[in-house]
C-alpha positions in Angstrom: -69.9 52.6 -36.4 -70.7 55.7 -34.5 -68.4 58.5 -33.5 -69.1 57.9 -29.7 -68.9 53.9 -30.1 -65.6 54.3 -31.8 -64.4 56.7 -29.1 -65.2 54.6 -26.4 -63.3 51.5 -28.5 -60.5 53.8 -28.6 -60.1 54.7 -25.2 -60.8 51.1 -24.3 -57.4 49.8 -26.4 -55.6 52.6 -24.9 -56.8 51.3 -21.7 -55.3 47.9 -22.2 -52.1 49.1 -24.5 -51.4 51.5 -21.3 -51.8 48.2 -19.0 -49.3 46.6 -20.8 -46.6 49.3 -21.2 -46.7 50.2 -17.5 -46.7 46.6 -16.6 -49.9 47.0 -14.3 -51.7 44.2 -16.5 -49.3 41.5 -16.1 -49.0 42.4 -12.1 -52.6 42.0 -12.2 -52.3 38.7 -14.2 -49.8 37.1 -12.0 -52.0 38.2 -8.7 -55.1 36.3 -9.4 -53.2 32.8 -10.9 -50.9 33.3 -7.9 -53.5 33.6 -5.7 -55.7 31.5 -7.0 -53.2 28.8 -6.7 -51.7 29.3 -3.3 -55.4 29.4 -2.6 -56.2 26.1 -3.8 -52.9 24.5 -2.5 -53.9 25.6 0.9 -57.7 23.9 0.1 -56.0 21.0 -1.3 -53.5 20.5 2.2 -57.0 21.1 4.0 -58.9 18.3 2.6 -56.0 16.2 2.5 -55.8 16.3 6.2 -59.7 15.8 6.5 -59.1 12.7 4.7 -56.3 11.6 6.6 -58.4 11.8 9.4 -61.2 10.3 7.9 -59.4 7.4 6.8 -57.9 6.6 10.8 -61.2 7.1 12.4 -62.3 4.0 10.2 -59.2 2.2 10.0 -58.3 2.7 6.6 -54.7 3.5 4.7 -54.7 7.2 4.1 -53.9 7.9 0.3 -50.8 9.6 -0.5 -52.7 12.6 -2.4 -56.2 13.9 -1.3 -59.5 13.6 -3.4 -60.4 10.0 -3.7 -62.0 9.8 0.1 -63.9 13.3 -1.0 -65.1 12.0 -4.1 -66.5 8.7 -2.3 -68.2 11.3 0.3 -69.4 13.3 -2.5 -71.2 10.5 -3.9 -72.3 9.1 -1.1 -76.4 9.4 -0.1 -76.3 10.6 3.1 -73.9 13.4 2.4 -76.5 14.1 -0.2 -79.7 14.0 1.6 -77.6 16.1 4.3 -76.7 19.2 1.5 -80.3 19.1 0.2 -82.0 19.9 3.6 -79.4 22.7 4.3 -80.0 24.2 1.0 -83.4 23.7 1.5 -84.2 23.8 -2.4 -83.6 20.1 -3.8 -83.2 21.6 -7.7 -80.3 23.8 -6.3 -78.7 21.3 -3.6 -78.7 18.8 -6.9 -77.3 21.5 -8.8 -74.1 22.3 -6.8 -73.6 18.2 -5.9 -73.0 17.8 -9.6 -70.3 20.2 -9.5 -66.5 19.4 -8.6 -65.6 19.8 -4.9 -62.6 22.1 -6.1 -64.8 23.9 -9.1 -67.5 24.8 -6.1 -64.2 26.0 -4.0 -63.0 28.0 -6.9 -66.5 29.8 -7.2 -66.0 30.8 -4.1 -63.0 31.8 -4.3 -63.7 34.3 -7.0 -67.2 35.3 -5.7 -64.9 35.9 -2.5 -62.1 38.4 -3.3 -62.3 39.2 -7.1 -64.3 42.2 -6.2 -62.3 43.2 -3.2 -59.7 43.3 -5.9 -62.1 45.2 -8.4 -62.5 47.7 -5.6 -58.7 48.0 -4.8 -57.3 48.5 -8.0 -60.3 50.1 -10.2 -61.2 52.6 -7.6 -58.1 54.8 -8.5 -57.9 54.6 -12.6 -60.0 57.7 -13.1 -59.1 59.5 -9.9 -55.3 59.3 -10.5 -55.7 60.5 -14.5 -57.6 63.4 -13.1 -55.0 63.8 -10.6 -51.8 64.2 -12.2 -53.5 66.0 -15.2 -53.2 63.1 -17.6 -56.8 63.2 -18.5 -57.1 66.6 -19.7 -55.1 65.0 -22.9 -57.6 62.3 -23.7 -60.1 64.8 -23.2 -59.1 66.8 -26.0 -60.1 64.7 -28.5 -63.0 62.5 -26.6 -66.0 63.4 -24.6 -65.7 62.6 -20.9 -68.8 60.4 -21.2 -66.7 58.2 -24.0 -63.4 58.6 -21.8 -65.6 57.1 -18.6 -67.2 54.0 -20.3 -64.0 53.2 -22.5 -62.2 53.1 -18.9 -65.0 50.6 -17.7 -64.3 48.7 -20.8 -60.6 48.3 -20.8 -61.1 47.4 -17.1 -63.5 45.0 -17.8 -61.2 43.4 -20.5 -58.7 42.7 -17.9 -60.8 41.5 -15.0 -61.9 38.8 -18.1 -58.8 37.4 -18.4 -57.4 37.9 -14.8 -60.3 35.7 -14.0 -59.9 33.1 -16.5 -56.2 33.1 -16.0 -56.9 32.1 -11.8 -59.3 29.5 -13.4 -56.2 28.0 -14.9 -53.9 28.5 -11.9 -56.9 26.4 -9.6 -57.2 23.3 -12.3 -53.5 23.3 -12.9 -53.4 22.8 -9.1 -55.8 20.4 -8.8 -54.9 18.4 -11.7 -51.4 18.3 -10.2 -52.1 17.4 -6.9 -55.8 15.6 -6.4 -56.4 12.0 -6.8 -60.1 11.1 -8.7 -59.5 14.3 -10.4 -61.7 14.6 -13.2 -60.1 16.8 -16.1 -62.8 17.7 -18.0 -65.4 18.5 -16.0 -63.2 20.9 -13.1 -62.3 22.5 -16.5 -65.5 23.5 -17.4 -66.9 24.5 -14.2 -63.5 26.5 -13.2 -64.9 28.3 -16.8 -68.2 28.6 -15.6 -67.5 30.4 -12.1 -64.6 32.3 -13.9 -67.2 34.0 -15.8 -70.4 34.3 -13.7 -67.7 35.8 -11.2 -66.7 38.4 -13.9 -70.4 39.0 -14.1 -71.3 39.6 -10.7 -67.5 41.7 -10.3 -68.9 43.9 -13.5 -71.3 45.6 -10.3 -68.6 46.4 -8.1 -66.4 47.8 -11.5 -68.8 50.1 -12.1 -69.0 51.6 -8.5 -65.1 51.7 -8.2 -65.2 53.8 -11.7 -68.0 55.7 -10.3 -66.3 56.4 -7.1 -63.3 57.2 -8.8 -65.0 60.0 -11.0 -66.3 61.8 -7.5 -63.1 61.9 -5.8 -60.1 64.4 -5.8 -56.9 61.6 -5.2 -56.4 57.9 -5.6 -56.1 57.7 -2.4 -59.5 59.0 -0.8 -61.0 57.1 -4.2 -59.9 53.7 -2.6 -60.4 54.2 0.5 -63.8 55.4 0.2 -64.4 52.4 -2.3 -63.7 49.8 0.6 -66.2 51.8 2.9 -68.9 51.7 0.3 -68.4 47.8 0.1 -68.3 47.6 3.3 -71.4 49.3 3.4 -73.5 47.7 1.0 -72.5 44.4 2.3 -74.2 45.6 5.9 -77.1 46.8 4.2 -77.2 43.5 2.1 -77.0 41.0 5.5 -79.3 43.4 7.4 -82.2 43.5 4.5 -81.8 39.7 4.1 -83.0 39.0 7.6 -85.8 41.9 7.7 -87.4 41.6 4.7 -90.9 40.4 4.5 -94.8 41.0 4.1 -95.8 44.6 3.9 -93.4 47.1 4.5 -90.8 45.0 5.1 -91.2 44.4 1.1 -88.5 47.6 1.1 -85.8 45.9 2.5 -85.8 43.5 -0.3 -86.2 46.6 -2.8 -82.9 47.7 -0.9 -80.9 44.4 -1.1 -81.6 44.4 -4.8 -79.8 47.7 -5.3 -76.4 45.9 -3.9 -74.4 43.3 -6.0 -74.8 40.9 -3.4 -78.6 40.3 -3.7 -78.0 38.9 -6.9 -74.8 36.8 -5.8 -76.5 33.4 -5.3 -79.2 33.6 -8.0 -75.3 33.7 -10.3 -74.5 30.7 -8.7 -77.5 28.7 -9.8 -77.8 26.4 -12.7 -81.3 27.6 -14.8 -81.3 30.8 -16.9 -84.7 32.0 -15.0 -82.6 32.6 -12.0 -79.2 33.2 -13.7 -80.1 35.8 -16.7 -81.8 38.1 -14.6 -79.2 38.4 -11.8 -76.7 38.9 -14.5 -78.6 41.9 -16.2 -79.3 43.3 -12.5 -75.2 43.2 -11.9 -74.5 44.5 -15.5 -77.7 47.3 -15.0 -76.0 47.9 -11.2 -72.5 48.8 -12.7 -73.2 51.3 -15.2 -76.2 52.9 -13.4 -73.5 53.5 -10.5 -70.6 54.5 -13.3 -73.6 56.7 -14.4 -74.6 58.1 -11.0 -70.2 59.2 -10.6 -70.1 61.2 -13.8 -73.7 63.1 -13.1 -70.5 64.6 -10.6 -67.6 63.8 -13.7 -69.5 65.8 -15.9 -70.0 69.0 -14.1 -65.9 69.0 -12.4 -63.5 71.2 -13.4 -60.2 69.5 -14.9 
């Protein structure tokens, strides 16, 4: 193993044994199962009312939990042939009608706010470091390229089992509380999201990290972070509805550079579509961690 690979290792475990001393890992833990669960309690309440409504307009008994009038719907043609003209792509409307109702809620879900909370709390892990002074210790014995990518590693680490831990939270919740609910298969589409999620949230990591290497506090680091997302998400709607022939062909070059043009090629089922948008949010991430210490590498600590 290489000095620089072993450095970056290193920092990474000190990343994560740090996370646990100071408590920050289990407060991050606890946020996304917590949320994730009050999130699908309050989808569960939703479509439980639907139902109940459902079930008067046709003169039926309403159930005592919600799911089995969804799960008829869901199976039903016309709400098929309904979902394949507004995806317009048969393969794709398919795709997603072969999925849970509460595995396509948690995908969005995570898709949703995971990197809103990327951005909130990795924004500030360099910035603070640099700071209060703590970094200049780590960078006595490791280079400040090792120190960077070691940071995006521990980070990563922890979004990874943040995510998977909210997958949990959402089928607890929905094994708990949903009639017609079918184990197995929420399980392994809960999985599914928990990780394309963690792929797609790997783009927006790097850019907090990157961020967080050009700015002076924690403070200006996360605030500036939110504006940026903000940002590309404009920049992102606006290029989806101008791009086209000729030199519109650049607003599509544009969208590509921004996490979300790659959002709902991750939510597809065939690797043509999926493996390329998850190297795009992979290659995103650390060529905007690598565009932040171009600034790292020249500041004076």
């Amino acid at each position: 193993m290489s000095a620089g690979r072993s450095a970056v290792l290193t920092v990474a475990g000190h990343e994560l044994r740090d996370a646990r001393r100071s408590r920050r890992a289990l407060v991050l833990l606890l946020l996304y199962f917590a949320g994730a669960a009050a999130a699908t309690l309050l989808f569960v309440k939703v479509l439980r009312e639907a139902e109940t409504q459902v079930a008067r307009s046709l003169g039926l008994d309403a159930t005592r939990r919600a799911g089995s009038v969804s799960a008829t719907l869901w199976k039903s043609r016309p709400l098929r042939d309904g979902l394949v003209r507004l995806a317009g792509d048969e393969a794709l409307a398919q795709y997603l009608l072969a999925i849970p109702p509460l595995a396509l809620f948690y995908g969005w879900l995570s898709f949703t706010f995971a990197p809103l909370l990327v951005m909130l709390l990795g924004s500030t892990r360099i910035a603070v470091e640099v700071w209060s002074g703590a970094a200049r210790f780590a960078l006595f014995r490791v280079s400040r390229l090792s120190w960077c990518l070691g940071k995006y590693l521990g980070q990563a680490l922890q979004l990874l089992a943040a995510l998977l831990l909210s997958a949990a939270g959402a089928w607890l919740i929905g094994w708990a509380r949903l009639e017609a609910f079918e184990p197995l298969s929420a399980a392994v589409w809960v999985f599914v999201f928990a990780v394309k999620a963690w792929i797609y949230s790997l783009a927006f990591l790097g850019l907090a990290l990157g961020l967080s290497q050009v700015c002076a506090g924690p403070n200006l680091a996360a605030a500036l972070g939110f504006g940026v997302m903000i940002g590309m998400g404009v920049v992102n709607a606006v290029a989806g509805a101008q791009s086209g022939p000729g030199w519109r062909r650049l607003w599509e070059a544009a969208r590509l550079l921004t996490p979300g043009g790659h959002k709902f090629d991750l939510w597809r089922g065939d690797l043509a579509h999926v493996l390329p948008a998850a190297v795009f949010c992979g290659a995103l991430g650390l060529a905007y961690l690598a565009v932040g210490y171009a600034r790292f590498a020249r500041k004076d600590l």
